[in-house]
ChimeraX commands (.cxc) that place a marker at each C-alpha (Angstrom):
marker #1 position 3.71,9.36,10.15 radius 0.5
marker #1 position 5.12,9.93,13.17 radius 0.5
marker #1 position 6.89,12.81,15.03 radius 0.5
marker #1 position 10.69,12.73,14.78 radius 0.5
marker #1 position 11.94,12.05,18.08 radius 0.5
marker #1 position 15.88,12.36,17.25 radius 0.5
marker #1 position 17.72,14.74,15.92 radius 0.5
marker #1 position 18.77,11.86,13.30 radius 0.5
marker #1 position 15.29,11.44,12.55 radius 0.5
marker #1 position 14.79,15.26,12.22 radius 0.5
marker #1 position 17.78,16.06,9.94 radius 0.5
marker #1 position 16.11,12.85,7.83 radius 0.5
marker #1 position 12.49,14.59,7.40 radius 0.5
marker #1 position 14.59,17.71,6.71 radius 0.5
marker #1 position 16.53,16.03,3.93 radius 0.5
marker #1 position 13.17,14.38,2.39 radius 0.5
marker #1 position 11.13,17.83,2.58 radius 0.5
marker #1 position 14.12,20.02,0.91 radius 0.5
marker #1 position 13.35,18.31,-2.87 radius 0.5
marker #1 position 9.64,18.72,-2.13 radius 0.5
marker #1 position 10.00,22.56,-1.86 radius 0.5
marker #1 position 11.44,23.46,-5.08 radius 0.5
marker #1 position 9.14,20.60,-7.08 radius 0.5
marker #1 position 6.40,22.56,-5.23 radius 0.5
marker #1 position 7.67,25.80,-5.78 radius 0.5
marker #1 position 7.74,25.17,-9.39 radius 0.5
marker #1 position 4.49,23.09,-9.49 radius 0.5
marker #1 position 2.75,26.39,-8.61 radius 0.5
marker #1 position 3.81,28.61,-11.38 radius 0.5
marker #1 position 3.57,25.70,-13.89 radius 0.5
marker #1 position -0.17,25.34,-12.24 radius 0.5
marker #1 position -1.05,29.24,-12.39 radius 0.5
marker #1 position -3.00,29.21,-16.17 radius 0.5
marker #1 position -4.59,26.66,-14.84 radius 0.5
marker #1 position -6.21,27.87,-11.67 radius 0.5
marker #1 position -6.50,31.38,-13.45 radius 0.5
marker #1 position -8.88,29.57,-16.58 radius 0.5
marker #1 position -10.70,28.25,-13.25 radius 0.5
marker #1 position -11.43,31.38,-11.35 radius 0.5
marker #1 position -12.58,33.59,-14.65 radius 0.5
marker #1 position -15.32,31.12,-15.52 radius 0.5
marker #1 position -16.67,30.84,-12.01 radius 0.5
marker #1 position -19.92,31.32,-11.82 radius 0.5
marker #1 position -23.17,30.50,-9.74 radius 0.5
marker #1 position -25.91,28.64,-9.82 radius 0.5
marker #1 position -29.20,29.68,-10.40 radius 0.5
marker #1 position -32.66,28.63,-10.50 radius 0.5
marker #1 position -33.36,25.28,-10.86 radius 0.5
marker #1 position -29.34,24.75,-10.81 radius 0.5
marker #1 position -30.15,24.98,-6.64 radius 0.5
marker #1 position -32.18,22.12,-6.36 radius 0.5
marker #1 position -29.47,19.72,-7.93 radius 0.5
marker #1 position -28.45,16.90,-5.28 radius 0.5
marker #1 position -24.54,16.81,-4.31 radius 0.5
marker #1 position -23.75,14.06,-6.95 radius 0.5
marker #1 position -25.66,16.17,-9.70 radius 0.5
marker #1 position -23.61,19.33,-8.41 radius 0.5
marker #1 position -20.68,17.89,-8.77 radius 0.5
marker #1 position -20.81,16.34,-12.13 radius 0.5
marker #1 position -22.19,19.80,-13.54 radius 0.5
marker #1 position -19.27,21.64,-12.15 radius 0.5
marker #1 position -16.93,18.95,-13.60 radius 0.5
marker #1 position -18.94,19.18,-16.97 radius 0.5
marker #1 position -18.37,23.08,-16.74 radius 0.5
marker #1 position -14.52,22.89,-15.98 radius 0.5
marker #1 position -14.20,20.25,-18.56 radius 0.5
marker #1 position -15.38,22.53,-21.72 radius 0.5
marker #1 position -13.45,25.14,-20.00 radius 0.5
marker #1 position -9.96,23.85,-19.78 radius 0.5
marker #1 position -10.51,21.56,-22.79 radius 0.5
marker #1 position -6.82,23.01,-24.05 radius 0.5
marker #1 position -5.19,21.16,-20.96 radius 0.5
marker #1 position -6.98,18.30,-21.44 radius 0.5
marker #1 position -5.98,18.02,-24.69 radius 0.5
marker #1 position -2.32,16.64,-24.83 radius 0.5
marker #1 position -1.91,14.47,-21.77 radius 0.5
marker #1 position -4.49,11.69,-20.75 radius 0.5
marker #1 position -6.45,12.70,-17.64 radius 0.5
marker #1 position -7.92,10.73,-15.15 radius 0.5
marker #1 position -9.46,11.73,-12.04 radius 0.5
marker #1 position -9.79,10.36,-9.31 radius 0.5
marker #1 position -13.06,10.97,-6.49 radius 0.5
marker #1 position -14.62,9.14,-3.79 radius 0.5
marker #1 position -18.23,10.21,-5.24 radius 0.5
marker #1 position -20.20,7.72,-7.36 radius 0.5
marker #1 position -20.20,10.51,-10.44 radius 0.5
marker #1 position -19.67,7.86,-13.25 radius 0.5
marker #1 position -23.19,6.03,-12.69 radius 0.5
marker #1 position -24.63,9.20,-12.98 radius 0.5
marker #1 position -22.86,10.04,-16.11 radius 0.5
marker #1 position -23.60,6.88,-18.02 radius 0.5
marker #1 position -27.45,7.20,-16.32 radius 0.5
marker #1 position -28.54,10.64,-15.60 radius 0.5
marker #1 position -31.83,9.29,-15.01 radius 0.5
marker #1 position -30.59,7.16,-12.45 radius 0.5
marker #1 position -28.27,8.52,-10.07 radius 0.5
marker #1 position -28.19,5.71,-7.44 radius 0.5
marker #1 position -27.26,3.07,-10.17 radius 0.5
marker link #1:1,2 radius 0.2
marker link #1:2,3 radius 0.2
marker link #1:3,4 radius 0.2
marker link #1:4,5 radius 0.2
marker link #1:5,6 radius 0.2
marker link #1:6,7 radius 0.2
marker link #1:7,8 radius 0.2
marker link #1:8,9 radius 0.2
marker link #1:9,10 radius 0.2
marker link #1:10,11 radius 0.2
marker link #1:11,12 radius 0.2
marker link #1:12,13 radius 0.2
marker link #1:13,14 radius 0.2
marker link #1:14,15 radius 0.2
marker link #1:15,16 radius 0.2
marker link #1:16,17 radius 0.2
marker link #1:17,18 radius 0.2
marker link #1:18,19 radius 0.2
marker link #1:19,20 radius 0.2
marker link #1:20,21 radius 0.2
marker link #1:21,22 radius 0.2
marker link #1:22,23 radius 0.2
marker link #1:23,24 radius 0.2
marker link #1:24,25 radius 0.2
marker link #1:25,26 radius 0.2
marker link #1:26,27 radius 0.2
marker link #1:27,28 radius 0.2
marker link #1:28,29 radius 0.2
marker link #1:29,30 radius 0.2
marker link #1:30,31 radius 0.2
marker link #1:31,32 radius 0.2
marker link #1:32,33 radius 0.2
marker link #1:33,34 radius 0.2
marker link #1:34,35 radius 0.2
marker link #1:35,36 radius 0.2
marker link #1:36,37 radius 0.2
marker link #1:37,38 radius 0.2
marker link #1:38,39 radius 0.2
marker link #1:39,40 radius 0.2
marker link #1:40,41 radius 0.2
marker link #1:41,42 radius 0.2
marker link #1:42,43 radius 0.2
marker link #1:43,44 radius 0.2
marker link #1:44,45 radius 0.2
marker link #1:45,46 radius 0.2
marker link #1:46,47 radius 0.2
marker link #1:47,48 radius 0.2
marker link #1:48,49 radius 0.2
marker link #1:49,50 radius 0.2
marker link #1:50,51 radius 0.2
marker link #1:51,52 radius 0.2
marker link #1:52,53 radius 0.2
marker link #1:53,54 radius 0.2
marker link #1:54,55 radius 0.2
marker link #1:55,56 radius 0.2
marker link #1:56,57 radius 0.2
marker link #1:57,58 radius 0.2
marker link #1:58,59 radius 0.2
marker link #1:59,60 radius 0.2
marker link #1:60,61 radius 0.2
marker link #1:61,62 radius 0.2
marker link #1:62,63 radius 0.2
marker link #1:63,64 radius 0.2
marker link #1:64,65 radius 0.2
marker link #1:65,66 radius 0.2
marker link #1:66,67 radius 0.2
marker link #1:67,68 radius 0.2
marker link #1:68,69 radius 0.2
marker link #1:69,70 radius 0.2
marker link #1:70,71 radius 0.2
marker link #1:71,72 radius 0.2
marker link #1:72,73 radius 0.2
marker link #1:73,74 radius 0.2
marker link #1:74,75 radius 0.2
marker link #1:75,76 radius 0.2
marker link #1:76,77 radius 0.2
marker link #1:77,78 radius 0.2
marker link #1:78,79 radius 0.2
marker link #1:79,80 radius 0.2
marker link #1:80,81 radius 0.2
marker link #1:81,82 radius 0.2
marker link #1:82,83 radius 0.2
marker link #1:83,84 radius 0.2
marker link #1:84,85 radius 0.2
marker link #1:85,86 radius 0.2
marker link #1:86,87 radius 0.2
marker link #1:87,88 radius 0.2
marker link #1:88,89 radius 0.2
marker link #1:89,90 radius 0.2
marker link #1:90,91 radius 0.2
marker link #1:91,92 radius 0.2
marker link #1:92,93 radius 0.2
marker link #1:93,94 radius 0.2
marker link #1:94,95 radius 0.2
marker link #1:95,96 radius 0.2
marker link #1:96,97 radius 0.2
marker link #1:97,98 radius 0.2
view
């Protein structure tokens, strides 16, 4: 996106970004049990837990925050979404380059 160069083009962005705020705004205290159940089960890893590659990393941490926030999991489908290969490693631990 490019730099508004009017002030047409200005009072536009303004317009578009003034809905945003409050959807935002309200995102964040719908979001807050959420990111608190995060942050109390934190922990770090130990051990042999250091030696994992990346892709094992990550798909321990999402194992970790899965069990965790199972009751938000629960009632809506969830799907995410990640540039890393993690479902090859979950269907093949053994093989985590496919």
């Amino acid at each position: 996106m490019q730099s508004p160069q009017t002030q047409k083009e200005v009072q536009r962005l303004t317009g578009r970004i003034a809905p945003l705020t409050g959807f935002i705004s309200r995102a964040g205290d719908r979001s807050f049990p959420f990111f608190k159940a995060i942050k109390k089960g934190s922990r770090v890893m130990r051990g042999a837990e250091t030696r994992y590659t990346i892709a094992e990393k990550l798909v321990y941490a999402l194992i970790i925050d899965a069990r965790k926030l199972k009751p938000y999991f629960e009632v809506p489908p969830v799907e995410i979404i990640t540039d890393q290969l993690l479902w090859k490693i979950v269907e093949n631990p053994a093989r985590p380059d496919g």
